[in-house]
N, CA and C of each residue as an Amber inpcrd file, in Angstrom:
protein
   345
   0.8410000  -1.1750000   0.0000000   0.0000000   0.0000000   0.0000000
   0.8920000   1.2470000   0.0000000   0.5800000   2.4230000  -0.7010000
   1.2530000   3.5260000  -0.7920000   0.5240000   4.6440000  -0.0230000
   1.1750000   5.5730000   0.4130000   0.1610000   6.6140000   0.9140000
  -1.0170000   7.4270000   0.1750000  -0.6450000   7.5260000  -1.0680000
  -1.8480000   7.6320000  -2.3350000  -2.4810000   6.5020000  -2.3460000
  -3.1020000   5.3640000  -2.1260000  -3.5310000   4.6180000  -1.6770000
  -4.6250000   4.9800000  -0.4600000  -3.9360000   5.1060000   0.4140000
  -4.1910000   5.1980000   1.7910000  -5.3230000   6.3900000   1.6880000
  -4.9160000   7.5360000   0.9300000  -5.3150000   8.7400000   0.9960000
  -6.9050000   8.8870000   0.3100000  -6.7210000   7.7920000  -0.5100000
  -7.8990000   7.1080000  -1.8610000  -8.7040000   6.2120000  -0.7810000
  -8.7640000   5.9260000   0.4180000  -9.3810000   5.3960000   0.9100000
 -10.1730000   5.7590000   1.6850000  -9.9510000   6.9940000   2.3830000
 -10.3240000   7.9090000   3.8080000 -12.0590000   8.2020000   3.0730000
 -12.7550000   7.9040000   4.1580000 -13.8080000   8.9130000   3.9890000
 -13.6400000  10.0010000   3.4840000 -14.7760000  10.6150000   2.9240000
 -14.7840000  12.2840000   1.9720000 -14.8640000  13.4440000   2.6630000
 -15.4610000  12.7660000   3.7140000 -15.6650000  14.4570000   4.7100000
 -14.2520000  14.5010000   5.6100000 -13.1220000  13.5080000   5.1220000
 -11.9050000  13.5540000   5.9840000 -10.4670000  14.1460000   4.8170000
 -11.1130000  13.8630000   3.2180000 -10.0580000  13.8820000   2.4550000
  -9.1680000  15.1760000   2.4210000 -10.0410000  15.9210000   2.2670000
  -9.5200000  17.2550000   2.1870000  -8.1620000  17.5800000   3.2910000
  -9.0500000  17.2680000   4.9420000  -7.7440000  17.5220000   5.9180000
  -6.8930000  16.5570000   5.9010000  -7.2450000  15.5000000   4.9050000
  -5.9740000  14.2480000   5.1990000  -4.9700000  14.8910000   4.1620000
  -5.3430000  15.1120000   2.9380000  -4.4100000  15.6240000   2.3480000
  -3.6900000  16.7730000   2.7310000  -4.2500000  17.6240000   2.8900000
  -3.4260000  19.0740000   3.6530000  -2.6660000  18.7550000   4.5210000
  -2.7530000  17.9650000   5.6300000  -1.6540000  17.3870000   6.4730000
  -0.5560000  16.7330000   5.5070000  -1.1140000  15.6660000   4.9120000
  -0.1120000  15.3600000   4.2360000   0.9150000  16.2560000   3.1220000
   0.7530000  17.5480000   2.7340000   1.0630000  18.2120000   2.2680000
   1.9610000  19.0710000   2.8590000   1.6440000  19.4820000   3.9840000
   2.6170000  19.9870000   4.9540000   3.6620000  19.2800000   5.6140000
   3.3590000  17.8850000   5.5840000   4.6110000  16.9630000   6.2770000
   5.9090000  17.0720000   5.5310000   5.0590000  16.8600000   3.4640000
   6.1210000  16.6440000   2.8140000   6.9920000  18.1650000   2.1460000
   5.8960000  19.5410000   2.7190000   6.7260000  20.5420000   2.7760000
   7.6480000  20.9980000   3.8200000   7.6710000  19.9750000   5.1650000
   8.3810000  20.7290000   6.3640000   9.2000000  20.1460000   6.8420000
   8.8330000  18.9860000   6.3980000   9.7810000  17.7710000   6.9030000
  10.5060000  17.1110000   5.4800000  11.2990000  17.8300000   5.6280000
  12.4630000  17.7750000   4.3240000  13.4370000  16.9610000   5.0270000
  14.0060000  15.8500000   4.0450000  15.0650000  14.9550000   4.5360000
  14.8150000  13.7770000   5.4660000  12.8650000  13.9650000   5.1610000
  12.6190000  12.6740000   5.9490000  12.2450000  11.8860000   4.6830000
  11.7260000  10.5310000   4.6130000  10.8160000   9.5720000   4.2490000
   9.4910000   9.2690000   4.4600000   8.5610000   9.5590000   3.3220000
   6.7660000   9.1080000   3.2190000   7.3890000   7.6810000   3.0510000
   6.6680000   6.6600000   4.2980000   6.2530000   5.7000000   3.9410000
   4.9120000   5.1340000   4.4610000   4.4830000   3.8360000   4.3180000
   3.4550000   3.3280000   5.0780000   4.0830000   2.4840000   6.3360000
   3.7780000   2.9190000   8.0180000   4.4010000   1.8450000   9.0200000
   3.0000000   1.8880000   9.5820000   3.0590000   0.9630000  10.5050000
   1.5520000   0.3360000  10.9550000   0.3960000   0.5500000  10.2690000
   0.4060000   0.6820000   8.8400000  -0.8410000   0.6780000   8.5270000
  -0.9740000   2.2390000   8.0090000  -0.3400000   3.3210000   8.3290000
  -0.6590000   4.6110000   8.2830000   0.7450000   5.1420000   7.8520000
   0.2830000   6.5070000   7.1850000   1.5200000   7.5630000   6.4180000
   2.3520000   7.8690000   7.5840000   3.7170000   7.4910000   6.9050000
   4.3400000   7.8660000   8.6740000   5.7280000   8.4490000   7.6380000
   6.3250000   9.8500000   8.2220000   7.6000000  10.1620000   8.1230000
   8.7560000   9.8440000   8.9630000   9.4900000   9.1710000   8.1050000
  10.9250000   8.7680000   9.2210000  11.9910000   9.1860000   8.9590000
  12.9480000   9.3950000   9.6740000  13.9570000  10.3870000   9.4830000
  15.7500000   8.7050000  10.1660000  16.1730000   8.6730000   9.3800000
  17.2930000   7.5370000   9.8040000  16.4990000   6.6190000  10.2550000
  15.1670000   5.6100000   9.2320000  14.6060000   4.8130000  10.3420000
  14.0260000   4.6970000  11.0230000  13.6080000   5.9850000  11.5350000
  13.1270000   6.2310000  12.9130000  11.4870000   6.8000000  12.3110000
  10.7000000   6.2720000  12.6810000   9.0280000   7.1810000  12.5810000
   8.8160000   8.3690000  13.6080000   9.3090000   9.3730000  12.7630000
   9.2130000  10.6340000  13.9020000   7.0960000  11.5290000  13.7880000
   7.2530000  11.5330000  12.7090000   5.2290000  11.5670000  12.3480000
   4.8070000  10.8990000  11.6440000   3.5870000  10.8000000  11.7860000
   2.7420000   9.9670000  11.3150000   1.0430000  10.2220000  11.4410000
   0.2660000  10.1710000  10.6180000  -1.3100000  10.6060000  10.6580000
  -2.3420000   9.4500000  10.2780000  -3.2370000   8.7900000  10.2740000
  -4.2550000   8.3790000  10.7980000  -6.0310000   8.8430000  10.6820000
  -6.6020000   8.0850000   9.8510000  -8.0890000   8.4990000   9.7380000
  -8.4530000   7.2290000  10.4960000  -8.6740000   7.5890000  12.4590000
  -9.6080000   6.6440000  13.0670000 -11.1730000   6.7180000  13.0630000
 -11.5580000   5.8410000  13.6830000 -12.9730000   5.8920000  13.6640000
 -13.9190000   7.0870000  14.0340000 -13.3950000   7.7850000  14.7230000
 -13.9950000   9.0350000  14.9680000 -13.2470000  10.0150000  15.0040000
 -12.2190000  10.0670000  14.5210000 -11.2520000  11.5280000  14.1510000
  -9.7870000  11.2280000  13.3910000  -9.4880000  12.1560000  13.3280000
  -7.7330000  12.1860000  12.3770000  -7.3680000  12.0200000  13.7450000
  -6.3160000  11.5280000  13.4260000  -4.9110000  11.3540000  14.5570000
  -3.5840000  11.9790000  14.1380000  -2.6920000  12.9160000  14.4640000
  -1.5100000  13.5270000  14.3640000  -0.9900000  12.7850000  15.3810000
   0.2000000  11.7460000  14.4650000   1.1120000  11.2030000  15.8960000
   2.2920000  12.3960000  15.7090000   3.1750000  13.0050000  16.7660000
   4.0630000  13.6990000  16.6840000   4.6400000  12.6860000  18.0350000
   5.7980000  12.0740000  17.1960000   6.4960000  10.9510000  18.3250000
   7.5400000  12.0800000  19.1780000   8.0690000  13.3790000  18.6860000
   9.1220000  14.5070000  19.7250000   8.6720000  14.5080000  20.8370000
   8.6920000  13.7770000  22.0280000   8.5910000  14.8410000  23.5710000
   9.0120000  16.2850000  23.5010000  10.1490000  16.5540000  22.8390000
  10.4550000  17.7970000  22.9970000  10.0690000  18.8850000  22.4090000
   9.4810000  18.3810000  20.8790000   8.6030000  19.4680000  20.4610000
   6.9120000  19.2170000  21.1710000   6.9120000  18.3150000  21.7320000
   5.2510000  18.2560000  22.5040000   5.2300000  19.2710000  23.3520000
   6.4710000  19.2210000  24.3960000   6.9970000  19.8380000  25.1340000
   6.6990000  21.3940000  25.0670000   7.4760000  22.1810000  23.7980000
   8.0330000  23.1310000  23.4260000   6.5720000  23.7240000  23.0090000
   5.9120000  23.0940000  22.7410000   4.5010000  23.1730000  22.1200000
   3.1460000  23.1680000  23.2470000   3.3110000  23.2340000  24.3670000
   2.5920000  22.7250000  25.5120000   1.4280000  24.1520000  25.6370000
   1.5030000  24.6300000  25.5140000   1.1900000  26.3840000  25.7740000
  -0.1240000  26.4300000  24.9390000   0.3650000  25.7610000  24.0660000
  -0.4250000  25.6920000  22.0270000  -1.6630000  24.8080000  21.8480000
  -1.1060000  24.0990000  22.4530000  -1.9670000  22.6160000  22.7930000
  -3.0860000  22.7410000  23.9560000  -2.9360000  23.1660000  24.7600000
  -4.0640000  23.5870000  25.7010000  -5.2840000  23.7900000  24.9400000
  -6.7180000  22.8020000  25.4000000  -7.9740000  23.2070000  24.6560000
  -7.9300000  22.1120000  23.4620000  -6.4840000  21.2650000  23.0560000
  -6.6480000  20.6720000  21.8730000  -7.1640000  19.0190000  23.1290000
  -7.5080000  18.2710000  21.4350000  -7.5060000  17.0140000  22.4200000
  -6.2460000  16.1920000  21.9650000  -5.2950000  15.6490000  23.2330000
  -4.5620000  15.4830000  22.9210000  -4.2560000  14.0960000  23.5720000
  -3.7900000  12.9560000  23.1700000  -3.1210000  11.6230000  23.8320000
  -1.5120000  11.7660000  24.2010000  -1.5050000  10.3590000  24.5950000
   0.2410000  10.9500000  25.1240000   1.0490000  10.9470000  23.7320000
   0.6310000  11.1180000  22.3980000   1.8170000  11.2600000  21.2850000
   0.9650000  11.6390000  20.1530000  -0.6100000  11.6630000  20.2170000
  -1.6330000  11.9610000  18.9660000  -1.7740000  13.5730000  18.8960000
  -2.7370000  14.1620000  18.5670000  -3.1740000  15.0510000  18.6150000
  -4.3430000  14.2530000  17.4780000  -5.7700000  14.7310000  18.0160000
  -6.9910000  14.2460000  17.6100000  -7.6250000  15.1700000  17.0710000
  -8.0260000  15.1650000  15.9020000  -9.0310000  15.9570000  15.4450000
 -10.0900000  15.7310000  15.1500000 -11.1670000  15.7860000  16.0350000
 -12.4340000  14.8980000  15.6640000 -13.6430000  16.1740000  14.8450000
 -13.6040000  17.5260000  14.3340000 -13.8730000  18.2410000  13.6260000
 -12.5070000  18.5690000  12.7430000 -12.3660000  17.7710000  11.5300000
 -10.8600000  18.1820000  10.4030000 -11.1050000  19.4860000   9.9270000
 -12.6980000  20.3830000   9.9140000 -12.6230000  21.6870000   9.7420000
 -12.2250000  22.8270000  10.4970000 -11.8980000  22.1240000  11.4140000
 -11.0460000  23.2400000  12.5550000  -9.7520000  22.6260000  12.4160000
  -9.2160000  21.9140000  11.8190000  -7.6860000  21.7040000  11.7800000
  -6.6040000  22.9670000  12.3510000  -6.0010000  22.9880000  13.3800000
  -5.0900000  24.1140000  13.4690000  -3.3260000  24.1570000  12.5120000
  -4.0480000  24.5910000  11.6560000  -2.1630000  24.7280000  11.1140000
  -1.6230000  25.1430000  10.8840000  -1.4840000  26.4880000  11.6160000
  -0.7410000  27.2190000  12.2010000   0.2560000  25.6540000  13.3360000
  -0.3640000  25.5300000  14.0520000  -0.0030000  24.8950000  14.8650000
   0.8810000  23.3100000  14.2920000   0.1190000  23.0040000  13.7450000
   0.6860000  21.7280000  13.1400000   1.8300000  22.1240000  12.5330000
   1.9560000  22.8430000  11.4240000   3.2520000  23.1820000  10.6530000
   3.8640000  24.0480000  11.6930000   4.4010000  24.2810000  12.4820000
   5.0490000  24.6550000  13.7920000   5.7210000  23.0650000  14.2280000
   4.5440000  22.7420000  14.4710000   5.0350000  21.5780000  15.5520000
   5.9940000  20.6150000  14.4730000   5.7010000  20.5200000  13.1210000
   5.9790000  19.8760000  12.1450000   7.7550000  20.4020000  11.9540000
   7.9320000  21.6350000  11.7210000   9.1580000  22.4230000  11.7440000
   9.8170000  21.9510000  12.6850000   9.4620000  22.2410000  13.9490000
  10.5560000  22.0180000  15.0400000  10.7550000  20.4490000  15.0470000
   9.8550000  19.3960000  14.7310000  10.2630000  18.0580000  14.2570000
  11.5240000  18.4170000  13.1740000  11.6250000  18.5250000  12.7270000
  12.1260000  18.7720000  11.3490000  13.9330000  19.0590000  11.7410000
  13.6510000  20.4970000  12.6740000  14.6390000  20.8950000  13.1650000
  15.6290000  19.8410000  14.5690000  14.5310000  19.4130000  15.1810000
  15.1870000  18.6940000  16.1670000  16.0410000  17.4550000  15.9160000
  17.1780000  16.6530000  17.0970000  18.0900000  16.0420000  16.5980000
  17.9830000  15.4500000  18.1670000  18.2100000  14.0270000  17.8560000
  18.9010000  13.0210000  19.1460000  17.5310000  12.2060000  19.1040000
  17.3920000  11.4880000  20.3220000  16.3200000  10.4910000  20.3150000
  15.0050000  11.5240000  20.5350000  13.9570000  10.8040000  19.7730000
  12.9230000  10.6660000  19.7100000  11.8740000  10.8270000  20.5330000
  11.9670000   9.9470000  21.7900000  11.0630000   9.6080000  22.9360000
  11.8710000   9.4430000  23.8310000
């Protein structure tokens, strides 16, 4: 399965924000890798799955695997719904991305382990 694939599959009232995410990963996150890992579009950087996104049963999922940009990002996130590594969007018409391509950058920028 390819992520065009993946993307060809999502419900319609999800396509739009699936793609736009995906659009921003592969504008911000330069020098990583689109592939498919568990099932879902995941960018990896040496190997490593640093993001990755998700059309679950009742919302998008933003995995952002950085503690340190979760971290750095904590302020931002307040009010979002958030798991210990997702960020959930269960309305994709409120997508924040401002926020996402932020959080996406400082992925981008950051260096050393992961989690």
């Amino acid at each position: 399965m390819t992520v065009d694939d993946y993307l060809a599959a999502v419900p319609p009232e999800r396509a739009e924000a699936m793609m736009l995410i995906r659009r921003m990963c592969l504008e911000e996150l330069t020098g990583f890798t689109e592939t498919i890992m568990y099932g879902m579009p995941t960018y990896t950087r040496d190997g490593v799955g640093e993001v990755a996104f998700a059309s679950q049963k009742q919302y998008i999922s933003i995995y952002l695997m950085r503690t340190d940009v979760r971290d750095a990002h904590a302020d931002r996130l307040v009010g979002h719904d958030m798991g210990k590594s997702c960020l959930r969007l269960r309305r994709p018409d409120r997508l924040d991305t401002d926020l996402v391509r932020s959080m996406l950058r400082a992925t981008a920028a950051a260096r050393g382990p992961v989690c």
